[in-house]
C-alpha positions as CSV (number, residue, x, y, z in Angstrom):
1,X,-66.4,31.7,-82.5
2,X,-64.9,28.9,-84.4
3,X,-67.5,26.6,-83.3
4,X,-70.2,29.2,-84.4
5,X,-68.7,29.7,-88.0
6,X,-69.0,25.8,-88.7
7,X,-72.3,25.5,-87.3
8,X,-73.3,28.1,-89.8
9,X,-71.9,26.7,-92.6
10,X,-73.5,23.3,-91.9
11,X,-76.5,24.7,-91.2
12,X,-76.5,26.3,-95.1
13,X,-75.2,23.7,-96.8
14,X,-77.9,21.7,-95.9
15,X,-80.7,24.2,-96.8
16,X,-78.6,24.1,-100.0
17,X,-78.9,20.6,-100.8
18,X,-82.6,20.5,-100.2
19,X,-83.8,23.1,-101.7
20,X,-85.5,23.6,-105.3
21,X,-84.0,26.1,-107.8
22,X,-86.7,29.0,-107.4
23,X,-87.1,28.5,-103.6
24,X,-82.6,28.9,-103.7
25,X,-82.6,32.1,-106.1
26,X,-85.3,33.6,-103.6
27,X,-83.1,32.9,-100.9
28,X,-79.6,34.3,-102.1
29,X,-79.6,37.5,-100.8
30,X,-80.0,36.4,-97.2
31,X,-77.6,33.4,-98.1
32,X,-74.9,36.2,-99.3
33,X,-75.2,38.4,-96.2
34,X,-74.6,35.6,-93.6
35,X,-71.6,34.3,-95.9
36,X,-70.5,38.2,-95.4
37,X,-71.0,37.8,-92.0
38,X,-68.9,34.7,-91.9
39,X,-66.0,36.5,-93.7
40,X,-65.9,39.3,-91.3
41,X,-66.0,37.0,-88.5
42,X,-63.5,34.6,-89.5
43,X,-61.0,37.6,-90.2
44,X,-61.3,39.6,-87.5
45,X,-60.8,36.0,-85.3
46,X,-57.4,36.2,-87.5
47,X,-56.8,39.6,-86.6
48,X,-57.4,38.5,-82.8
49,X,-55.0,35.8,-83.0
50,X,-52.2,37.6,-84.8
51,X,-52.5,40.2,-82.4
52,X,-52.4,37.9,-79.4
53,X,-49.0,36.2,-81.0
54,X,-47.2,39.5,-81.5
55,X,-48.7,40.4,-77.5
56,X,-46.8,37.0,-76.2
57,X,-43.3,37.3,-78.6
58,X,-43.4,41.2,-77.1
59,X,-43.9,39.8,-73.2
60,X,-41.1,36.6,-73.6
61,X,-39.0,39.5,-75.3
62,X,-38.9,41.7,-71.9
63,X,-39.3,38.9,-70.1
64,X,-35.5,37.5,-71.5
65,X,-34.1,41.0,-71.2
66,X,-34.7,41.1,-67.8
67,X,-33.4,38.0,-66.9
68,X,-30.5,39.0,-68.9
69,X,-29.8,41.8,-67.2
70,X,-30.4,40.7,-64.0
71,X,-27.8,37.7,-64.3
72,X,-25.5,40.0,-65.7
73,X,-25.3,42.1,-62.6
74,X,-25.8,39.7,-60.0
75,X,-22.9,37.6,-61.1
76,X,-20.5,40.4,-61.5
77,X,-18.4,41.0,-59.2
78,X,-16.2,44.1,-57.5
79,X,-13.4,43.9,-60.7
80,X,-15.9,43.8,-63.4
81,X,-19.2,45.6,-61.8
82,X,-18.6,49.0,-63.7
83,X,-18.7,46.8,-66.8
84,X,-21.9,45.1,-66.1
85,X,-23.3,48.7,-65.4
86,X,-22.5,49.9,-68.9
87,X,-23.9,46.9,-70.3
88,X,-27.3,47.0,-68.5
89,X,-27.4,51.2,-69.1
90,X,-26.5,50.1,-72.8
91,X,-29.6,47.6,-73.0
92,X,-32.5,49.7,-70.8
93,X,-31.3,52.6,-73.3
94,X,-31.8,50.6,-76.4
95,X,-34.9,49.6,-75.2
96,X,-35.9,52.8,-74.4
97,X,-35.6,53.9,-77.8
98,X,-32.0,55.4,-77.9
99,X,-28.5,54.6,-78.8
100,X,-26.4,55.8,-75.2
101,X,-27.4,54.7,-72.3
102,X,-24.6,55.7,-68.8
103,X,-24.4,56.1,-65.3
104,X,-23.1,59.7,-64.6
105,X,-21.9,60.5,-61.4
106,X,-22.6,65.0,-62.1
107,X,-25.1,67.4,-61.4
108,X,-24.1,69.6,-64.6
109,X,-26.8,70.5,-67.4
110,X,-27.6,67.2,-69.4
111,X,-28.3,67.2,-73.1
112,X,-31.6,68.9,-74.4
113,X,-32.3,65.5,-75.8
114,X,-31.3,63.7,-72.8
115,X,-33.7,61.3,-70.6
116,X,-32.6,61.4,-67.4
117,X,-33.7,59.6,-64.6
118,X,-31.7,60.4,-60.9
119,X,-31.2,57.4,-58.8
120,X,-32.4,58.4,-55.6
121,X,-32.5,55.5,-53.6
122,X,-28.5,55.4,-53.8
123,X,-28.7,59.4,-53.1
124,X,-30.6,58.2,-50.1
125,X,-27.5,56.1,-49.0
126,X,-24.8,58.4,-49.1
127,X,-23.8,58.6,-53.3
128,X,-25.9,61.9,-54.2
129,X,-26.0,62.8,-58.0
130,X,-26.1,59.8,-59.9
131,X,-28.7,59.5,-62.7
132,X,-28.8,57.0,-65.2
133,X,-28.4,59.0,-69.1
134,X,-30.2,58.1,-72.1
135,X,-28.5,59.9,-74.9
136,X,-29.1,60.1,-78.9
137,X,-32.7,59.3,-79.5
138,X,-33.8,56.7,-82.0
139,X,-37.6,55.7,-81.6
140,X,-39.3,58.4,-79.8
141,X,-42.1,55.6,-79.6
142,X,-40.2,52.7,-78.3
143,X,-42.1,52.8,-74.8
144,X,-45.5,52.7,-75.7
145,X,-47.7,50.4,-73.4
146,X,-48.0,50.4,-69.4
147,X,-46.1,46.9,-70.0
148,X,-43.2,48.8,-71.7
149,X,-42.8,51.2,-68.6
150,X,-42.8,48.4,-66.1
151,X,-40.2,46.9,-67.9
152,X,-38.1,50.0,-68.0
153,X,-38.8,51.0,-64.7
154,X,-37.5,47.3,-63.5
155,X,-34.3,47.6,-65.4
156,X,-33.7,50.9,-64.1
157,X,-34.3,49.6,-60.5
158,X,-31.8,46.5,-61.1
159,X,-29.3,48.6,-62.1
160,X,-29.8,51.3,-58.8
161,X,-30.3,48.3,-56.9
162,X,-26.7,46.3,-57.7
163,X,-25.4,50.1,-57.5
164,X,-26.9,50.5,-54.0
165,X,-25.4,46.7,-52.6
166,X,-21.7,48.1,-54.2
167,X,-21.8,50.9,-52.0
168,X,-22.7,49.5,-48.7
169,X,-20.1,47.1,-49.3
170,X,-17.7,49.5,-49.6
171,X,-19.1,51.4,-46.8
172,X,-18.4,48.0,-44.5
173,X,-14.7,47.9,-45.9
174,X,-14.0,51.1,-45.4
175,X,-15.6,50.3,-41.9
176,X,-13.5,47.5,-41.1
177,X,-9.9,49.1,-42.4
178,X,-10.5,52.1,-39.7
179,X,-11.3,49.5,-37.2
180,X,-7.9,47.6,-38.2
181,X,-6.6,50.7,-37.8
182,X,-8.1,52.0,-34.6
183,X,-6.8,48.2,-33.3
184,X,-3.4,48.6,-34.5
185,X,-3.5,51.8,-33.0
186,X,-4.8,51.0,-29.8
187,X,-2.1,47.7,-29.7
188,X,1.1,50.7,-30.1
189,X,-0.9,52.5,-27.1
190,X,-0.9,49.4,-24.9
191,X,2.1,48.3,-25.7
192,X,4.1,51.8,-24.9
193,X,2.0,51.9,-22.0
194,X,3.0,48.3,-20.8
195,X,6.6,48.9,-21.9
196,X,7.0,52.6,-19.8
197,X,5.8,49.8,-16.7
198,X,8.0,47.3,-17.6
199,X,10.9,49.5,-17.9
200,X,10.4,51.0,-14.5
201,X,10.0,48.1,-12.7
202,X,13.5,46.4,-14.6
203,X,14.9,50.1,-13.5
204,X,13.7,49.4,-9.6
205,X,15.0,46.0,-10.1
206,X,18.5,47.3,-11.5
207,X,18.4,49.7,-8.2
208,X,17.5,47.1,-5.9
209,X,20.1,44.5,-7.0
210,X,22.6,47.1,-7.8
211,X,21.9,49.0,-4.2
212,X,20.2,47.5,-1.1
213,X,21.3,43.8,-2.6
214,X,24.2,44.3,-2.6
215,X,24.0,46.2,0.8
216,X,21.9,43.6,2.3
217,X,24.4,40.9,1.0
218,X,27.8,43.2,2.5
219,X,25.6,42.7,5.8
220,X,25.5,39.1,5.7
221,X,28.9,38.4,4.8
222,X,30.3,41.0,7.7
223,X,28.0,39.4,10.5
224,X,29.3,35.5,9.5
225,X,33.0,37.3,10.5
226,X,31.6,38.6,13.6
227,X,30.1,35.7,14.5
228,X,33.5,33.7,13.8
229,X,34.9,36.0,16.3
230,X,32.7,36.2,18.9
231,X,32.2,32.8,18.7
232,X,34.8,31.4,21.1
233,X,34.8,34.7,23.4
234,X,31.2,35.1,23.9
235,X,28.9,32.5,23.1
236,X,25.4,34.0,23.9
237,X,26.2,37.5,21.8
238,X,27.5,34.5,19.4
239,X,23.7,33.2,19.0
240,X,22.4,36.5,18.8
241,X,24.4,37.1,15.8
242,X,24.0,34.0,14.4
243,X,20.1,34.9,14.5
244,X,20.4,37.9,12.5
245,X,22.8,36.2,9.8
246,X,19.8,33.9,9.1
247,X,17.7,37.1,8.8
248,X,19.7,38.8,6.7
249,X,20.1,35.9,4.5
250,X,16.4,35.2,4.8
251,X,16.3,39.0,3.5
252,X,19.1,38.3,0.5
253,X,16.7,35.6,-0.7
254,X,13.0,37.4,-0.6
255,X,15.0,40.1,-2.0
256,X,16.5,38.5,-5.1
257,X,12.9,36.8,-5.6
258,X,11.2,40.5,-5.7
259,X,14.3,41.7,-8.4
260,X,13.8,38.3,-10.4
261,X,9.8,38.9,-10.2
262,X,9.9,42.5,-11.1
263,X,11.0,40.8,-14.4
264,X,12.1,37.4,-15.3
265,X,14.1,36.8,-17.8
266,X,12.1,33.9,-19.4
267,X,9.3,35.7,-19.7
268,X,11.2,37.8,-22.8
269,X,13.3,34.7,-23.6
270,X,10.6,31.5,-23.5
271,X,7.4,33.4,-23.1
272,X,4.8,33.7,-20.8
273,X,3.7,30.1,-20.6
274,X,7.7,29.3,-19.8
275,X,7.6,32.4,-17.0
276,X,4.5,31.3,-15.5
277,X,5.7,27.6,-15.2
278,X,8.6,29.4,-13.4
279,X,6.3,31.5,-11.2
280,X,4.7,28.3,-10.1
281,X,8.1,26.2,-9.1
282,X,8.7,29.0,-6.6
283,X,4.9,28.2,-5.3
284,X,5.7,24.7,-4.9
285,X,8.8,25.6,-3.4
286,X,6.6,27.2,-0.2
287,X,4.5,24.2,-0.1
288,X,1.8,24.3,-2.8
289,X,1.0,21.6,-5.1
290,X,0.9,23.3,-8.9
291,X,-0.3,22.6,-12.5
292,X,0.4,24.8,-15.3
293,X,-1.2,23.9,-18.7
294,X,-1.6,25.8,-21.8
295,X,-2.9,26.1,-25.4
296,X,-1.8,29.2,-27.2
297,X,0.3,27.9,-29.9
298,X,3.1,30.2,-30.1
299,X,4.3,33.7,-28.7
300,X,1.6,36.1,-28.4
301,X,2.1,40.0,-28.5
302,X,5.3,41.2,-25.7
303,X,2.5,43.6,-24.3
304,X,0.2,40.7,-24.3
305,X,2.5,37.9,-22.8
306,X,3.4,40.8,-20.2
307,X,-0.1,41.7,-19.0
308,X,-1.2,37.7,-19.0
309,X,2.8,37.0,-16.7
310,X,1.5,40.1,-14.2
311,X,-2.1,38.8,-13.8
312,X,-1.0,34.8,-13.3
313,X,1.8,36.3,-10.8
314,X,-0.7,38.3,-9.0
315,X,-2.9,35.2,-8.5
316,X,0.2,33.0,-7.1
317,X,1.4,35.3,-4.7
318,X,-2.0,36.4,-3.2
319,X,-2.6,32.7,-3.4
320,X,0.5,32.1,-1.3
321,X,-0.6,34.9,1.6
322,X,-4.2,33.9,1.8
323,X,-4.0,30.6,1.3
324,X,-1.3,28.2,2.4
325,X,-0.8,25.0,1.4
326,X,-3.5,24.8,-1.3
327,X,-3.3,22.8,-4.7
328,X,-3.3,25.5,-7.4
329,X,-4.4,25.1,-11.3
330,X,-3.3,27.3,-14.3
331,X,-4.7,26.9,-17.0
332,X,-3.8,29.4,-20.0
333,X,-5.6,29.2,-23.7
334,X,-6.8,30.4,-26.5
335,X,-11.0,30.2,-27.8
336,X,-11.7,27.8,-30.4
337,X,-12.6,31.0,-32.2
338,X,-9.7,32.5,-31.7
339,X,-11.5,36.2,-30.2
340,X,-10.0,36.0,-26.8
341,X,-7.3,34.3,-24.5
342,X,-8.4,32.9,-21.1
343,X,-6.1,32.8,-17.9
344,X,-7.8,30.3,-15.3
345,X,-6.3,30.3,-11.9
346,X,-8.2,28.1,-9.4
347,X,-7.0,26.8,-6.2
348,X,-8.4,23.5,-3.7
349,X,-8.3,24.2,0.0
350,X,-5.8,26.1,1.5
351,X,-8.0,29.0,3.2
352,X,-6.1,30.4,5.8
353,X,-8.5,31.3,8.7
354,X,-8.1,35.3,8.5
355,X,-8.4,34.8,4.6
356,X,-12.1,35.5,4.7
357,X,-14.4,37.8,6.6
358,X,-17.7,37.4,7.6
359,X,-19.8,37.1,4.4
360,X,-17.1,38.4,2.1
361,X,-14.9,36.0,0.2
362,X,-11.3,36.0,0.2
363,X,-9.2,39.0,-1.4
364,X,-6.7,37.8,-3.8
365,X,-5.6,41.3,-5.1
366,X,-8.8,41.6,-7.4
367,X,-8.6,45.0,-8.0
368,X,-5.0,45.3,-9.0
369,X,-5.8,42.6,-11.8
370,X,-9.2,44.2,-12.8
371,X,-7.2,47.5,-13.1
372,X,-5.0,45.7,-15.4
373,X,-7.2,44.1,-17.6
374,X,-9.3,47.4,-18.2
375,X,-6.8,49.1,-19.8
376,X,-7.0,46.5,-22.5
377,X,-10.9,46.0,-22.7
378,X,-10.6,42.7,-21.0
379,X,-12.8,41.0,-18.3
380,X,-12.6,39.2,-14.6
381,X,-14.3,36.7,-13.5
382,X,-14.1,35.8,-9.9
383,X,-15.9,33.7,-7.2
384,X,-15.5,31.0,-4.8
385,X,-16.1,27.5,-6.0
386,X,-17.4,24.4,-3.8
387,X,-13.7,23.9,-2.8
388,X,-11.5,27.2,-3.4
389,X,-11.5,29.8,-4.9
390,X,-11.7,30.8,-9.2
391,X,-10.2,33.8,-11.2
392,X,-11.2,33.6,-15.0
393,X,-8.9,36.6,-16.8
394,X,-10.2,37.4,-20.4
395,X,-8.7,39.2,-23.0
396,X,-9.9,39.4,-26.6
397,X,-7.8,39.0,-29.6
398,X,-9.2,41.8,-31.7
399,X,-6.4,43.3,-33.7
400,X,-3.7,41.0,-32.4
């Protein structure tokens, strides 16, 4: 349009120049109406462009309010949310055209003045009821164009949106404190399930060292005298009692290893790590070759130490029946990640020649340990290897 206006105006100033006096006085009318037309033209091209300026201040306008207020709520965080709330329900009302704007957590009657817009997608989620308030009209007229209502409508959904992550956070930390708490509970369980079997088996022990020990013991003691009798009046009944002294001390000594298994005193004192090294002197002691590492770093749970002791001891002594001789590794510790603990017991050789069946690999009281791990959500792993035989005992750390 510019370029038409100039173009025009040339165009008559030329005509201007060279006409003669009569021919321009003939031609003034028609001159007048095109400099009319120019006019109009050039104005309503200002009118355009006016219009166009106040269009682009209104767009950066909502533009920086919604930036605004969506920095504003993302940054905030669990201490000073409800804040940042207010402040956004204060701006989308002032934009709407009135002075109060709230989040209200009620289904009561609202104000007959009152624009109220329910928040359903956070109904939807579990916090029914909540509707964002505009209160105390100013500018009935505030929201005029489609542009206007978008903008609205996206400060609203910021706001229901930031209200909508809060909850579900809460929901997971409300989540993970009944889990802690189910864990803790579960641990007291466990543990007053393990300690009920540990105190039986020290009563038993108490029993056994208290009764048939020391019954056992009286026996072996009263057969040396009779065999320091007989000795020079009989010398054959002499040997025959000589042969059941070394069974009954035989029996004293199997029987103070079952009373100092049924629960050693390191394992409460030094740990489990400390009772299994025990466990495995007394396998060496019957011929086997041991090694005991471990990587726990520190005491675990009693209930825990406990359950890890019975299913290492388990593996020694069915290790000792089915396999004699054998070179045994132990290997106790703890994932990088620290979710579980892992007892490895694996053993080289050894296989005793009734130890396996046709097809079937060799029992090493599987079951029992299974049972044992179970109760506690843990996990075995167990197969022969090129060489032996492998138990992998897990138990995770949830809780612990």
């Amino acid at each position: 349009m510019l370029a038409h206006i100039s173009r025009s105006a040339g165009q008559m100033t030329y005509a201007v120049r060279h006409m003669t006096a009569p021919r321009i006085s003939a031609r003034i009318p028609g001159y007048r109406w095109r400099f009319s037309r120019l006019f109009n033209d050039a104005t309503s091209l200002g009118l355009d462009l006016r219009s166009l300026f106040r269009d682009s201040e209104a767009r950066a306008a909502r533009l920086k309010l919604l930036i605004e207020v969506s920095r504003d709520l993302a940054t905030a965080d669990v201490g000073n949310l409800d804040d940042a709330v207010a402040r956004a329900a204060r701006r989308a009302a002032l934009f709407a055209g009135y002075a109060v704007g709230s989040v209200q957590e009620k289904s009561g009657p609202s104000e007959n003045d009152a624009f109220v817009v329910p928040l359903t997608t956070l109904a939807e989620r579990g916090r029914p009821d909540v509707s964002l308030v505009f209160t105390t009209p100013m500018n009935p007229n505030a929201v005029t164009t489609q542009e206007d209502g978008d903008t609205l409508r996206l400060m609203v959904e910021m706001i229901e949106a930031r209200l909508t992550v809060d909850l579900q956070r809460r929901k997971e930390a409300e989540l993970l404190v009944r889990l802690e708490r189910r864990e803790k509970e579960l641990e007291q369980v466990l543990a007053r399930v393990v300690n009920t079997q540990e105190s039986e088996r020290a009563a038993i022990s108490a029993d056994l060292h208290d009764g048939v020990a020391q019954q056992i013991a009286a026996l072996h003691r009263r057969l040396e005298l009779v065999h320091l009798d007989l000795a020079p009046i009989d010398s054959r009944v002499a040997r025959d009692v000589e042969t059941l002294i070394g069974v009954s001390r035989k029996a004293v000594t199997d029987l103070r290893g079952v009373i100092a298994g049924l629960r050693p005193p390191s394992l409460d004192d030094l740990g489990v790590a400390a009772a299994l090294r025990e466990e495995a002197r007394r396998l060496q002691g019957a011929g086997h070759r041991v090694e005991v590492s471990e990587r726990i770093g520190g005491r675990l749970p009693p209930w825990l130490e406990t359950l890890l002791f019975r299913v290492g001891q388990e593996a020694f002594n069915n290790i000792a029946k089915h396999a004699p001789g054998a070179t045994v590794a132990l290997n106790l510790t703890t994932l990088p990640d620290q979710s579980a603990i892992v007892l490895t017991v694996e053993n080289v050789g050894g296989f005793a020649s009734d130890a396996r069946g046709e097809g079937e690999t060799p029992r090493f009281g599987l079951e029992m340990m299974r049972e044992r791990l179970l109760s506690v959500a843990g996990t075995l792993e167990a197969g022969p290897t090129p060489n032996g035989f492998r138990i992998s005992a897990r138990v995770p750390l949830a809780g612990v």
